[in-house]
PyMOL Python script that loads the backbone (N, CA, C, O; Angstrom):
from pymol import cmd

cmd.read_pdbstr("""\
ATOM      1  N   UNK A   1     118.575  98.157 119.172  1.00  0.00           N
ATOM      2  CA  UNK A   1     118.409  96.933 118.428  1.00  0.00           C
ATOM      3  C   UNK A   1     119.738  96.199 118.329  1.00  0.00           C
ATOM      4  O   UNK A   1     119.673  95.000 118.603  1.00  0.00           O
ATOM      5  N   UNK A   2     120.897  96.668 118.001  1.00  0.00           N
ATOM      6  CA  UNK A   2     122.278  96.501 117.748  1.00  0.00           C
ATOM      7  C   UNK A   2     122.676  95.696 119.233  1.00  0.00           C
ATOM      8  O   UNK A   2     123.282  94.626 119.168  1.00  0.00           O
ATOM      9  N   UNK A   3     122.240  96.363 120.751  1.00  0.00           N
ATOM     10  CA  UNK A   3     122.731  95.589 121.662  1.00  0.00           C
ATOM     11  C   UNK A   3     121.759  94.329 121.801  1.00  0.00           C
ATOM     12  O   UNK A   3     122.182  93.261 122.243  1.00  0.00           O
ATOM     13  N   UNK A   4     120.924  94.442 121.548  1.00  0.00           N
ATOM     14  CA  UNK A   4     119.718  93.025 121.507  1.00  0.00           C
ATOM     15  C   UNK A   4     119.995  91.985 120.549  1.00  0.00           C
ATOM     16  O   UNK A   4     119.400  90.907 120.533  1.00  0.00           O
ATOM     17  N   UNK A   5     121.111  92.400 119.571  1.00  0.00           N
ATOM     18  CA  UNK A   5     121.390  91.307 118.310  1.00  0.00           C
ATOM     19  C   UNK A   5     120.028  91.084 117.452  1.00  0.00           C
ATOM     20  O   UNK A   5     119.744  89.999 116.943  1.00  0.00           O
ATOM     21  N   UNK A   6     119.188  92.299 117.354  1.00  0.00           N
ATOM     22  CA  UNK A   6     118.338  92.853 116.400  1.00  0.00           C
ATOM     23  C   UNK A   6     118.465  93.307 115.131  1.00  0.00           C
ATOM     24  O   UNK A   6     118.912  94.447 115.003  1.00  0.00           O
ATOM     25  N   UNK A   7     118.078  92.474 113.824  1.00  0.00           N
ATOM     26  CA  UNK A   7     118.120  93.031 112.595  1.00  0.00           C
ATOM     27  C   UNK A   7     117.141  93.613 112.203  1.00  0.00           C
ATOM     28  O   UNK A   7     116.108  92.951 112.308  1.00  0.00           O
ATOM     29  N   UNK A   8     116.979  95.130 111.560  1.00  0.00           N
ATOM     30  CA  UNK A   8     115.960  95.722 111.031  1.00  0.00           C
ATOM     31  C   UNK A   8     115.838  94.495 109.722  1.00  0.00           C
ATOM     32  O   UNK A   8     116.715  93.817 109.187  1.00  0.00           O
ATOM     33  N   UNK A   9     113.997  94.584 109.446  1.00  0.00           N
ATOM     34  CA  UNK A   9     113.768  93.796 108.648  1.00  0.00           C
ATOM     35  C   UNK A   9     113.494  94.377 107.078  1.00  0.00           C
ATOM     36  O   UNK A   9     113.468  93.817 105.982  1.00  0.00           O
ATOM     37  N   UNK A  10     113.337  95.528 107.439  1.00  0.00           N
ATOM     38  CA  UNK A  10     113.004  96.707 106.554  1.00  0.00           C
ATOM     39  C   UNK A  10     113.740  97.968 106.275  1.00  0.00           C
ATOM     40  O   UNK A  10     114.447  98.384 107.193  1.00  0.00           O
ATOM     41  N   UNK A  11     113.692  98.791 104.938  1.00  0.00           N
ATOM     42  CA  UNK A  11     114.183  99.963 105.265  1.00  0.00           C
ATOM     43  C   UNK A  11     116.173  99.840 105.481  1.00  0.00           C
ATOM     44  O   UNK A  11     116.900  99.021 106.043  1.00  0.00           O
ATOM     45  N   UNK A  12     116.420 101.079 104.726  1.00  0.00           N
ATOM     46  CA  UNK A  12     117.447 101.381 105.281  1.00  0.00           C
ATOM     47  C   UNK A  12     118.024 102.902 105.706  1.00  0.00           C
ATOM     48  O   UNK A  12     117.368 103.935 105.839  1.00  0.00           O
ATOM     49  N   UNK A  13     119.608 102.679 105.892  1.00  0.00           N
ATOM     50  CA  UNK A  13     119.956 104.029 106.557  1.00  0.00           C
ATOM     51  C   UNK A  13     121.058 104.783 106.331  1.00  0.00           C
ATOM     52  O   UNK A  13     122.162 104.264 106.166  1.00  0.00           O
ATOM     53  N   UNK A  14     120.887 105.889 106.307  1.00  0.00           N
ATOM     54  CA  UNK A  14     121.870 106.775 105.804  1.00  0.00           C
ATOM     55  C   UNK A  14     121.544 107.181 104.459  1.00  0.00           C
ATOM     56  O   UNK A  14     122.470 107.734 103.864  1.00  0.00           O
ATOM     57  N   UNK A  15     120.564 107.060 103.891  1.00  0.00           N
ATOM     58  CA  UNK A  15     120.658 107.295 102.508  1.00  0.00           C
ATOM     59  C   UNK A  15     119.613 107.992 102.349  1.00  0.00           C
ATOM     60  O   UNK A  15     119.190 108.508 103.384  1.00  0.00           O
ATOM     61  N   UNK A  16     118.712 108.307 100.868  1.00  0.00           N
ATOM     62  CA  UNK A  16     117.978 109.133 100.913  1.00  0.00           C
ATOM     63  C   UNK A  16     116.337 108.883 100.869  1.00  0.00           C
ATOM     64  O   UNK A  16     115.470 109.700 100.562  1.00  0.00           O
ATOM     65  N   UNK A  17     116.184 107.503 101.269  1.00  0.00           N
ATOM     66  CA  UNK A  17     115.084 106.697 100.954  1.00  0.00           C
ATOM     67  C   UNK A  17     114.963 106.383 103.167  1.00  0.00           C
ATOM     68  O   UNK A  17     113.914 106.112 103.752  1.00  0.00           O
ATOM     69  N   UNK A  18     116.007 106.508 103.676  1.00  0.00           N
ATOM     70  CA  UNK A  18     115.462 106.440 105.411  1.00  0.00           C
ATOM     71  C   UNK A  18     114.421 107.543 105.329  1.00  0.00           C
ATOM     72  O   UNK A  18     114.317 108.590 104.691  1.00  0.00           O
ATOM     73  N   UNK A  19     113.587 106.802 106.357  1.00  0.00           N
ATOM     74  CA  UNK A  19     112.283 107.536 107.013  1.00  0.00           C
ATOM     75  C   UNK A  19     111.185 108.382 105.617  1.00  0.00           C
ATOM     76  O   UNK A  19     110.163 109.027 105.850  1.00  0.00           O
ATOM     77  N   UNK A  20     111.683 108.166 104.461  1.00  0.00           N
ATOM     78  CA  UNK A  20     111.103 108.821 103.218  1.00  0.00           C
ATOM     79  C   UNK A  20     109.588 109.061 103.700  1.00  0.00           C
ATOM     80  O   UNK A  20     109.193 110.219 103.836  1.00  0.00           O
ATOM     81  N   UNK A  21     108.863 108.131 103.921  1.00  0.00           N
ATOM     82  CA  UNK A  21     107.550 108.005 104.004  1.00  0.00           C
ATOM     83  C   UNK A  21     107.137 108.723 105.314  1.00  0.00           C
ATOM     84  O   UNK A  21     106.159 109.468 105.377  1.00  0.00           O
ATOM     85  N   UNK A  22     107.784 108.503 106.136  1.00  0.00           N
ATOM     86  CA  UNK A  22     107.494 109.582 107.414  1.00  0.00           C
ATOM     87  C   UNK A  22     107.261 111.169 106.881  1.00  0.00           C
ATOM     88  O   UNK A  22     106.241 111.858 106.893  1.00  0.00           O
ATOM     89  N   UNK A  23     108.713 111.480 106.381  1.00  0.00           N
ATOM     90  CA  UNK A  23     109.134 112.541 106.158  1.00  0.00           C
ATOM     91  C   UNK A  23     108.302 113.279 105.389  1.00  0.00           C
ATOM     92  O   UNK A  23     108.060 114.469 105.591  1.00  0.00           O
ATOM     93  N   UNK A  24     107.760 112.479 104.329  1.00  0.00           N
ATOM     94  CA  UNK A  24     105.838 112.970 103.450  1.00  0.00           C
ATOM     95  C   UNK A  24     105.287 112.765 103.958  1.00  0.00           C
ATOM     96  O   UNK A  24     104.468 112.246 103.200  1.00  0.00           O
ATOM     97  N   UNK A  25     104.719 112.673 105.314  1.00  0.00           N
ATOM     98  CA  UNK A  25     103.205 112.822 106.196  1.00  0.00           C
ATOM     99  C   UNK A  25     103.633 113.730 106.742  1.00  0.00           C
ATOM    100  O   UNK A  25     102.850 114.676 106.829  1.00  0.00           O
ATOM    101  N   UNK A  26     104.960 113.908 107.335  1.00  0.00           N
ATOM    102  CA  UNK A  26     105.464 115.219 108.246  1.00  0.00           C
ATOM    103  C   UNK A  26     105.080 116.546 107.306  1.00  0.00           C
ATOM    104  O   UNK A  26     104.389 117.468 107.738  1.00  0.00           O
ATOM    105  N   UNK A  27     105.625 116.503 105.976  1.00  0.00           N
ATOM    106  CA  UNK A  27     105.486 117.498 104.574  1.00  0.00           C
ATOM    107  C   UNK A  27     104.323 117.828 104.621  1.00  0.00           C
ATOM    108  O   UNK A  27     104.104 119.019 104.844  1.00  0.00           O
ATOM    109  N   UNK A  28     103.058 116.816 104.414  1.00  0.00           N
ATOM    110  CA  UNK A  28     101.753 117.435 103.987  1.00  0.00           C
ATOM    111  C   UNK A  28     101.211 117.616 105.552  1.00  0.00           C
ATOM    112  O   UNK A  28     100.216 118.341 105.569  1.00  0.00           O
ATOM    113  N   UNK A  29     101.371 117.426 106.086  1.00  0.00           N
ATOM    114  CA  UNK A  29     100.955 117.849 107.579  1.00  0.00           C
ATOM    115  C   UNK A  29     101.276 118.920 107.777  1.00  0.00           C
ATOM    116  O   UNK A  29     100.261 119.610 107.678  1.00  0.00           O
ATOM    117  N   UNK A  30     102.506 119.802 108.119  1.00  0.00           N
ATOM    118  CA  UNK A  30     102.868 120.722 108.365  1.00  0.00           C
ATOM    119  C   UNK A  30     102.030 121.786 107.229  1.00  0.00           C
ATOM    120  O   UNK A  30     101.319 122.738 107.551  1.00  0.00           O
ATOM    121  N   UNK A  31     102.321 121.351 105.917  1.00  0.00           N
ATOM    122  CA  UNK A  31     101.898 122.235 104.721  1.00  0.00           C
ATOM    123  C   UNK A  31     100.080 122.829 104.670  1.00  0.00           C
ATOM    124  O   UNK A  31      99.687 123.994 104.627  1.00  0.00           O
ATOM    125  N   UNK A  32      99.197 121.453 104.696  1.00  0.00           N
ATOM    126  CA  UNK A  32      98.144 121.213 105.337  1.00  0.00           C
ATOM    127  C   UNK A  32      97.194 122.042 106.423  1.00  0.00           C
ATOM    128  O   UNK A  32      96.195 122.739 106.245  1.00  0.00           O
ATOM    129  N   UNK A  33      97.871 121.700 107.529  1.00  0.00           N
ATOM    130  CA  UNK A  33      97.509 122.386 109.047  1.00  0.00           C
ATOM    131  C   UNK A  33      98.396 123.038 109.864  1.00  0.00           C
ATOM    132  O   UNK A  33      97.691 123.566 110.724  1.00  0.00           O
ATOM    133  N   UNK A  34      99.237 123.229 110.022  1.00  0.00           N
ATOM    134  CA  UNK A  34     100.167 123.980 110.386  1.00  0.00           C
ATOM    135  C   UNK A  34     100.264 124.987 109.990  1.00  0.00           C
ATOM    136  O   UNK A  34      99.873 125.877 110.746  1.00  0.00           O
ATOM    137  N   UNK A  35     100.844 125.424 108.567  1.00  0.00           N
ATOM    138  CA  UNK A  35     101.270 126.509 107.632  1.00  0.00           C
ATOM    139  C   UNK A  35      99.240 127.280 107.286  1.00  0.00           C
ATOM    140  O   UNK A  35      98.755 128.404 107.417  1.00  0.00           O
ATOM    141  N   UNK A  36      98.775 126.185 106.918  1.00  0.00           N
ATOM    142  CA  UNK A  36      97.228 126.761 106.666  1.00  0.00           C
ATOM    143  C   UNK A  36      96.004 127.403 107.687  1.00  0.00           C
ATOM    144  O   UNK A  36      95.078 128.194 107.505  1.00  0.00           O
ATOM    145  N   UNK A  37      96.492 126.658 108.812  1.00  0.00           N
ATOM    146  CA  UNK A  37      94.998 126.734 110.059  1.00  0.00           C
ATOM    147  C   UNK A  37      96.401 127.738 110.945  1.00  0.00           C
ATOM    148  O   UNK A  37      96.405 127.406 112.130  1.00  0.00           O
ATOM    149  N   UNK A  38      97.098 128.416 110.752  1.00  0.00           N
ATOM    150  CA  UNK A  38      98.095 128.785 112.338  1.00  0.00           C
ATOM    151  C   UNK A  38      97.594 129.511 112.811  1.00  0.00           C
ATOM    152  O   UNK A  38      97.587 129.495 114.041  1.00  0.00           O
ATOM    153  N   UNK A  39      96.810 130.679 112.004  1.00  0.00           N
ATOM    154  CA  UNK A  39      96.048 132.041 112.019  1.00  0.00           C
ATOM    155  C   UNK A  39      94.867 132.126 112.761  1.00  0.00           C
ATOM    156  O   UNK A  39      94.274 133.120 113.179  1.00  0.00           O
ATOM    157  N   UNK A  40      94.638 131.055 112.852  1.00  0.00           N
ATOM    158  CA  UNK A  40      92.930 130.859 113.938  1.00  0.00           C
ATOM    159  C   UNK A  40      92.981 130.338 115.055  1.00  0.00           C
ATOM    160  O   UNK A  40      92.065 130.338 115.878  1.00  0.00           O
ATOM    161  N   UNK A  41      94.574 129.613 115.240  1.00  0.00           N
ATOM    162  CA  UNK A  41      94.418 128.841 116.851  1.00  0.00           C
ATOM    163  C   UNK A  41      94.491 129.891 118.063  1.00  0.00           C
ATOM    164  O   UNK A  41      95.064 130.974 117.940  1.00  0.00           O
ATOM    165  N   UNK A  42      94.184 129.689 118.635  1.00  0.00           N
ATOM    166  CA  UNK A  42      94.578 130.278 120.057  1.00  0.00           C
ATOM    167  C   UNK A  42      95.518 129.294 120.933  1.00  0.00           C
ATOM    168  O   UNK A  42      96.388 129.781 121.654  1.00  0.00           O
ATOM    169  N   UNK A  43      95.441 128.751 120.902  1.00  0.00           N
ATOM    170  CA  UNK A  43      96.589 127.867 121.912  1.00  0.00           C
ATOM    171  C   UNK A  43      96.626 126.347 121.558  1.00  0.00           C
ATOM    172  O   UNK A  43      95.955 125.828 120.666  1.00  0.00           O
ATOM    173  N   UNK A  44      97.607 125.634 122.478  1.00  0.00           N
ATOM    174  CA  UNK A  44      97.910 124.376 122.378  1.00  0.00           C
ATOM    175  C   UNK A  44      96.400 123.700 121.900  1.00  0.00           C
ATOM    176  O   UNK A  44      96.533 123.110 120.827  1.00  0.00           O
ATOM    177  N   UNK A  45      95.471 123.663 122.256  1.00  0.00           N
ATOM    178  CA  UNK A  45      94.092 122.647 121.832  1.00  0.00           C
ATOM    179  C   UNK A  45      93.805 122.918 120.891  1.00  0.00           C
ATOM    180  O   UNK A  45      93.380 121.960 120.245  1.00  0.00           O
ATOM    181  N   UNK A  46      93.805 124.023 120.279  1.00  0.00           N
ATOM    182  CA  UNK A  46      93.665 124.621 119.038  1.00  0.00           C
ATOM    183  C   UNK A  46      94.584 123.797 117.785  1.00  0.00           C
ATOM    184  O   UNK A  46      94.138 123.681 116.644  1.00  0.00           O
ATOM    185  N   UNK A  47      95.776 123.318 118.162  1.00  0.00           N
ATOM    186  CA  UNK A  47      96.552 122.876 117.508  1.00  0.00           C
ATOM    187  C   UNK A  47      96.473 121.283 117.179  1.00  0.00           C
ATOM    188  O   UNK A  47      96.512 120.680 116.106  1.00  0.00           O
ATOM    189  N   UNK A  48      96.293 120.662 119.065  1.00  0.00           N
ATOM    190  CA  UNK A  48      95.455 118.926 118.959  1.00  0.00           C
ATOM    191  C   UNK A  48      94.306 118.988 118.366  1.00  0.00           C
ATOM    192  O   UNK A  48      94.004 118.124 117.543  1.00  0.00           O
ATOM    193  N   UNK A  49      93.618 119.826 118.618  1.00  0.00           N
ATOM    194  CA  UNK A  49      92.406 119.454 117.456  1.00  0.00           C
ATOM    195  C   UNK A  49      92.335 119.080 116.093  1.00  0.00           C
ATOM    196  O   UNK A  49      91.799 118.117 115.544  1.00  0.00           O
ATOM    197  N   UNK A  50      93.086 120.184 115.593  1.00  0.00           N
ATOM    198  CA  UNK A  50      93.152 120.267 114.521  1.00  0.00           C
ATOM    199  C   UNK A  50      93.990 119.229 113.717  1.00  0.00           C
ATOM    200  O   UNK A  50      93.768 118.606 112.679  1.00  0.00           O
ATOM    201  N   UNK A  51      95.257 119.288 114.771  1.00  0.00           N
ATOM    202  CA  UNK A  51      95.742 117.773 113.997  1.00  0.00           C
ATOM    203  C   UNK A  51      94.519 116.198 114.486  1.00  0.00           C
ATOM    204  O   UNK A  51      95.048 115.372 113.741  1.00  0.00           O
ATOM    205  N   UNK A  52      93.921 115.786 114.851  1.00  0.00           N
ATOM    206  CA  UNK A  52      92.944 114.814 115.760  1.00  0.00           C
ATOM    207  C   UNK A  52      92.067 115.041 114.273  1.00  0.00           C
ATOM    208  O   UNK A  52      91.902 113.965 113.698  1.00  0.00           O
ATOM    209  N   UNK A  53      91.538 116.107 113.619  1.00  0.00           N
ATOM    210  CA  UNK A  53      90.645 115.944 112.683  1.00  0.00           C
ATOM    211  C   UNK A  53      91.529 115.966 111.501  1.00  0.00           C
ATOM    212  O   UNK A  53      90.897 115.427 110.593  1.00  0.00           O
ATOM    213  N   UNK A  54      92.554 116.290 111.135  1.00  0.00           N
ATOM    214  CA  UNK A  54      93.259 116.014 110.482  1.00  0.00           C
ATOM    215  C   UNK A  54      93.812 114.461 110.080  1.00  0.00           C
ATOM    216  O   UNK A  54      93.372 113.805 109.137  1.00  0.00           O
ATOM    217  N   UNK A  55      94.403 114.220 110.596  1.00  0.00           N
ATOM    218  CA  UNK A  55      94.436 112.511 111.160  1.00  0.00           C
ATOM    219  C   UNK A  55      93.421 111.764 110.378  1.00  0.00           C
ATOM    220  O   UNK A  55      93.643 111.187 109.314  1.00  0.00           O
ATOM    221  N   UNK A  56      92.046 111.843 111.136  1.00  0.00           N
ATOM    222  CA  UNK A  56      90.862 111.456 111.003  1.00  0.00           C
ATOM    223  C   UNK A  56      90.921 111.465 109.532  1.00  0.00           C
ATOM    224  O   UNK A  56      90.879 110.427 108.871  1.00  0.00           O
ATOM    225  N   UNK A  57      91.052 113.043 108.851  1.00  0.00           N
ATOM    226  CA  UNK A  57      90.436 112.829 107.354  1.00  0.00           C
ATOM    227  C   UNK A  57      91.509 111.966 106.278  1.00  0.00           C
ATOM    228  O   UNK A  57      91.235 111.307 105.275  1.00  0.00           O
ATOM    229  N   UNK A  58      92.988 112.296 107.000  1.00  0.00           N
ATOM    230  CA  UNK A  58      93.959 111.769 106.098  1.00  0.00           C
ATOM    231  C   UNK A  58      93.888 110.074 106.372  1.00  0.00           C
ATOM    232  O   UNK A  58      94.901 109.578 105.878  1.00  0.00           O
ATOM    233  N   UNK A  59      93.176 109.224 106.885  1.00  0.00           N
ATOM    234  CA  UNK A  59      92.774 107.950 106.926  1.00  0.00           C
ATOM    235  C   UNK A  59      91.521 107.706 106.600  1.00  0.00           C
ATOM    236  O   UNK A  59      91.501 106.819 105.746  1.00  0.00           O
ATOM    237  N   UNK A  60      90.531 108.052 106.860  1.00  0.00           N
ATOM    238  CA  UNK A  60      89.063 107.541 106.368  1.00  0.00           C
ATOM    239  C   UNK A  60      88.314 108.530 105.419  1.00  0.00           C
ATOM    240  O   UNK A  60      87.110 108.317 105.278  1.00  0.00           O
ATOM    241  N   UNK A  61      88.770 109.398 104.869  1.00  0.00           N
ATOM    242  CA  UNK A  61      88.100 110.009 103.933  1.00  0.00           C
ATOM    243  C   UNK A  61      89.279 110.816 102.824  1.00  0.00           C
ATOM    244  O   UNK A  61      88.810 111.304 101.797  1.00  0.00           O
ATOM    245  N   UNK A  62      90.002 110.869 102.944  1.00  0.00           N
ATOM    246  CA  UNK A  62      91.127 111.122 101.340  1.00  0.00           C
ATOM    247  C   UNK A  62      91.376 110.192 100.398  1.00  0.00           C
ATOM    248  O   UNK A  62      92.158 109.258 100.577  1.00  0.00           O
ATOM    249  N   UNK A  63      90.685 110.404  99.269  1.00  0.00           N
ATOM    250  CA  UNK A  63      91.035 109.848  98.092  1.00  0.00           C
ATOM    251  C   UNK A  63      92.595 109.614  97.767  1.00  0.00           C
ATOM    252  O   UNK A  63      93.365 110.566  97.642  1.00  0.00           O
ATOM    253  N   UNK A  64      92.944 108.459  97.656  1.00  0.00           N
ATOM    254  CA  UNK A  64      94.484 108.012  97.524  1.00  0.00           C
ATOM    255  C   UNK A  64      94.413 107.131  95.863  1.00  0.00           C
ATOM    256  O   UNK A  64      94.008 105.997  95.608  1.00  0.00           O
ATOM    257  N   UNK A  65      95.129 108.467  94.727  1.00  0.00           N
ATOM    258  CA  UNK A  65      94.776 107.445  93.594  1.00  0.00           C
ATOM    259  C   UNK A  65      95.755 106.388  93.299  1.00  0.00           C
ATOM    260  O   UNK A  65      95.794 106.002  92.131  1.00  0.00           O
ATOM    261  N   UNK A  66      96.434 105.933  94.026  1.00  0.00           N
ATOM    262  CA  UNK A  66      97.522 104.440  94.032  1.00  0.00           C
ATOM    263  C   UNK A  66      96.397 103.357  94.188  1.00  0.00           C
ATOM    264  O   UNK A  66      96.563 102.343  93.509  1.00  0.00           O
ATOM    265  N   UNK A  67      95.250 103.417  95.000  1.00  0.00           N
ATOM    266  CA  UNK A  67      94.667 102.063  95.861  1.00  0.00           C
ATOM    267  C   UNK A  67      93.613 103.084  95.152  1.00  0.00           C
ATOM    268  O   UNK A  67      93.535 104.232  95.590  1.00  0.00           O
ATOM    269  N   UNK A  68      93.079 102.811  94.432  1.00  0.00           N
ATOM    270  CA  UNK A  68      91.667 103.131  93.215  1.00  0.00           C
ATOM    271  C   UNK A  68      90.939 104.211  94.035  1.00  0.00           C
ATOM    272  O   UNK A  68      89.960 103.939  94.731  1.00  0.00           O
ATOM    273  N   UNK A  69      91.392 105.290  93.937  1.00  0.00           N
ATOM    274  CA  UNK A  69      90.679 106.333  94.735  1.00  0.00           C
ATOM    275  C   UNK A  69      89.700 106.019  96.107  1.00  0.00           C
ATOM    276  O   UNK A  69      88.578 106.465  96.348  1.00  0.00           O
ATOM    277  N   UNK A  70      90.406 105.238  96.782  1.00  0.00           N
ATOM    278  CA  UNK A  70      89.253 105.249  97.997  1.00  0.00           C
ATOM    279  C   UNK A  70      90.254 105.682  99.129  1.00  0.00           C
ATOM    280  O   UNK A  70      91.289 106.321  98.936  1.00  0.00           O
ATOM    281  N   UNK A  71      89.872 105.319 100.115  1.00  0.00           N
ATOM    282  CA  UNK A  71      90.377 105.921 101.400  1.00  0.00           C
ATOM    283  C   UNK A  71      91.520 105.109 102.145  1.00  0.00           C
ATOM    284  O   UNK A  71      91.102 103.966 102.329  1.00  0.00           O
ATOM    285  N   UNK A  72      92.852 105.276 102.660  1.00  0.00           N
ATOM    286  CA  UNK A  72      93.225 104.091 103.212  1.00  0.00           C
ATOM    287  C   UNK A  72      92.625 103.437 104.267  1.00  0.00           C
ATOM    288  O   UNK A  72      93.152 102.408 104.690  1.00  0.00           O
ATOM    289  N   UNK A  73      91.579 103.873 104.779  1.00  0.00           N
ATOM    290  CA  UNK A  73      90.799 103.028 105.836  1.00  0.00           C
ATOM    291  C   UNK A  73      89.774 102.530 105.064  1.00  0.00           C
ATOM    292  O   UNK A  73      89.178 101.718 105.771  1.00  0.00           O
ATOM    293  N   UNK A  74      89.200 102.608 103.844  1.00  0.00           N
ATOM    294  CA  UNK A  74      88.490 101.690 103.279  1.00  0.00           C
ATOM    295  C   UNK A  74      89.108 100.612 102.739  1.00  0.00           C
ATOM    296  O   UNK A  74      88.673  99.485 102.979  1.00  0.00           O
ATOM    297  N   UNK A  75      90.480 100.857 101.736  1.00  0.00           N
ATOM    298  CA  UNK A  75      91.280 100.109 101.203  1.00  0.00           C
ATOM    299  C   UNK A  75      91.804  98.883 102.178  1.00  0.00           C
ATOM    300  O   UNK A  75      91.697  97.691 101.890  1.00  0.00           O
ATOM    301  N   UNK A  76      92.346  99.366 103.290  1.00  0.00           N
ATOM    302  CA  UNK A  76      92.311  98.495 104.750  1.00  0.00           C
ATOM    303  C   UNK A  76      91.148  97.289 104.991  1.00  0.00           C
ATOM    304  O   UNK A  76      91.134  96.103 105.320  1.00  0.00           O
ATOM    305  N   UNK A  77      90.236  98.284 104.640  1.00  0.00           N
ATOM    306  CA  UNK A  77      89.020  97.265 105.323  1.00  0.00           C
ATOM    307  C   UNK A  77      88.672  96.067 104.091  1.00  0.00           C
ATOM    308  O   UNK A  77      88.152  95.005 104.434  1.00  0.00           O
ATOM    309  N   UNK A  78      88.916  96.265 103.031  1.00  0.00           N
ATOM    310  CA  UNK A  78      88.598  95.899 101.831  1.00  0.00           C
ATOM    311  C   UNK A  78      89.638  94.372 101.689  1.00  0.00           C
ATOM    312  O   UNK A  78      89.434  93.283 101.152  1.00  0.00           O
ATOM    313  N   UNK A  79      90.742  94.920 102.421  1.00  0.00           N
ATOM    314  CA  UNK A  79      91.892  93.579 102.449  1.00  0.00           C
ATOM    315  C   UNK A  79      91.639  92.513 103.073  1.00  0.00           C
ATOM    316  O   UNK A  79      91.891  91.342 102.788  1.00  0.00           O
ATOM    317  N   UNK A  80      90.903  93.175 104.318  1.00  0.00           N
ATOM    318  CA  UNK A  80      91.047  91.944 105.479  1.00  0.00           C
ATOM    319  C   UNK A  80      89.555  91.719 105.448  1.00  0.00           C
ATOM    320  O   UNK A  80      89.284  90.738 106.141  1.00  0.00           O
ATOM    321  N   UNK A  81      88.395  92.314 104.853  1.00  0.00           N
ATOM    322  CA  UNK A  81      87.032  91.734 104.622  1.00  0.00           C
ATOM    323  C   UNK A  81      87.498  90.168 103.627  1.00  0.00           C
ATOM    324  O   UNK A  81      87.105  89.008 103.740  1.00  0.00           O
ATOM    325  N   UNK A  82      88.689  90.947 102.484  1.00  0.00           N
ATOM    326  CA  UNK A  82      88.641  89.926 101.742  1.00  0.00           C
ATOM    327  C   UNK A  82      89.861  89.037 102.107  1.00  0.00           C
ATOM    328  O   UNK A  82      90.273  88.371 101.158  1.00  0.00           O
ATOM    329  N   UNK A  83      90.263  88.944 102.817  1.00  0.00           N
ATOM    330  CA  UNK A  83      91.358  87.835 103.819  1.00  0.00           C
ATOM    331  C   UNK A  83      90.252  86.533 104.171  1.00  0.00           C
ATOM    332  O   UNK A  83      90.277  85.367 103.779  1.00  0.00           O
ATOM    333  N   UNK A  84      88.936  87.500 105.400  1.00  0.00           N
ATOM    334  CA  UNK A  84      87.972  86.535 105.687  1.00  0.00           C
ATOM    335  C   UNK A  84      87.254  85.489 105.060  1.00  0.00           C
ATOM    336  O   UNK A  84      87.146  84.288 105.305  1.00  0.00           O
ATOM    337  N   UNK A  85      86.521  86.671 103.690  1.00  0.00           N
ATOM    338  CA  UNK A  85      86.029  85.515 102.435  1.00  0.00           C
ATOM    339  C   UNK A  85      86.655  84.502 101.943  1.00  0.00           C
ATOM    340  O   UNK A  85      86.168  83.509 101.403  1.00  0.00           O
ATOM    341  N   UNK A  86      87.951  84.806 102.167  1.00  0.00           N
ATOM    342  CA  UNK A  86      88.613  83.484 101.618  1.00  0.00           C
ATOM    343  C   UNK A  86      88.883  82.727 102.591  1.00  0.00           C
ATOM    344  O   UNK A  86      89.561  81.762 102.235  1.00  0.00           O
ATOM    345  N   UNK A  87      88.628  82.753 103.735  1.00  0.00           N
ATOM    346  CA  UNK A  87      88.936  81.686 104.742  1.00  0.00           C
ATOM    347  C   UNK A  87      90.151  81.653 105.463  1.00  0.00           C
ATOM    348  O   UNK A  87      90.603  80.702 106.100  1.00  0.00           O
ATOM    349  N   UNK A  88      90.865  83.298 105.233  1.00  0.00           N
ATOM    350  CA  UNK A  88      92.004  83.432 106.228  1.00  0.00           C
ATOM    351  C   UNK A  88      92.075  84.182 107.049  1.00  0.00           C
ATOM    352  O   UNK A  88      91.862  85.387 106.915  1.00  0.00           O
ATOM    353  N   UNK A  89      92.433  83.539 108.206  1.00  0.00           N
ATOM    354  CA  UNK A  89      92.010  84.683 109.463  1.00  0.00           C
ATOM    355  C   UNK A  89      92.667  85.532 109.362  1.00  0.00           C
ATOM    356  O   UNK A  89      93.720  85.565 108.726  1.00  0.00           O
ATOM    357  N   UNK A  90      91.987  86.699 110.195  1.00  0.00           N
ATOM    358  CA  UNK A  90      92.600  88.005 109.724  1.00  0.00           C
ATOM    359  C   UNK A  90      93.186  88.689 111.358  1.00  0.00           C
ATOM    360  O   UNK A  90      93.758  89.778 111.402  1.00  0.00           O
TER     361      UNK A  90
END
""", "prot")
cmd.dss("prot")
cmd.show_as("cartoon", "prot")
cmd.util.cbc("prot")
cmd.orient("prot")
């Protein structure tokens, strides 16, 4: 970015707030499916799977109580349904 004369617009670095939010999906992921399911895989597919349905549930079906207990793929859909109603494209 630095040789392109690119400013990050977001976020910063070196401190203890870089990548924060990554770093808690990496946390409950690992904690989750990794540390919980290791005992049953047999190999590499064993492992994409499991993260692939994992994934799946941590977007369209986990209750997130910040955004009124619904799902972030409902909460998502809920924004830009209501972007449309009001007459802004989405």
């Amino acid at each position: 970015m630095k040789d392109s004369s690119i400013i990050a617009s977001v976020g910063t670095t070196g401190d203890s707030y870089d990548n924060a939010l990554a770093e808690t999906v990496n946390g409950l992921y690992k904690s989750e499916v990794i540390d919980y399911l290791k005992e049953n895989w047999t190999g590499v597919n064993d492992v994409e799977l499991a993260t692939l349905e994992w994934v799946d549930w941590f977007n369209k079906t986990r209750l997130h109580s910040t955004i009124g207990y619904v799902s972030p793929f409902e909460f998502e859909k809920r924004y830009y349904d209501n972007l449309t109603l009001s007459g802004i494209a989405a």
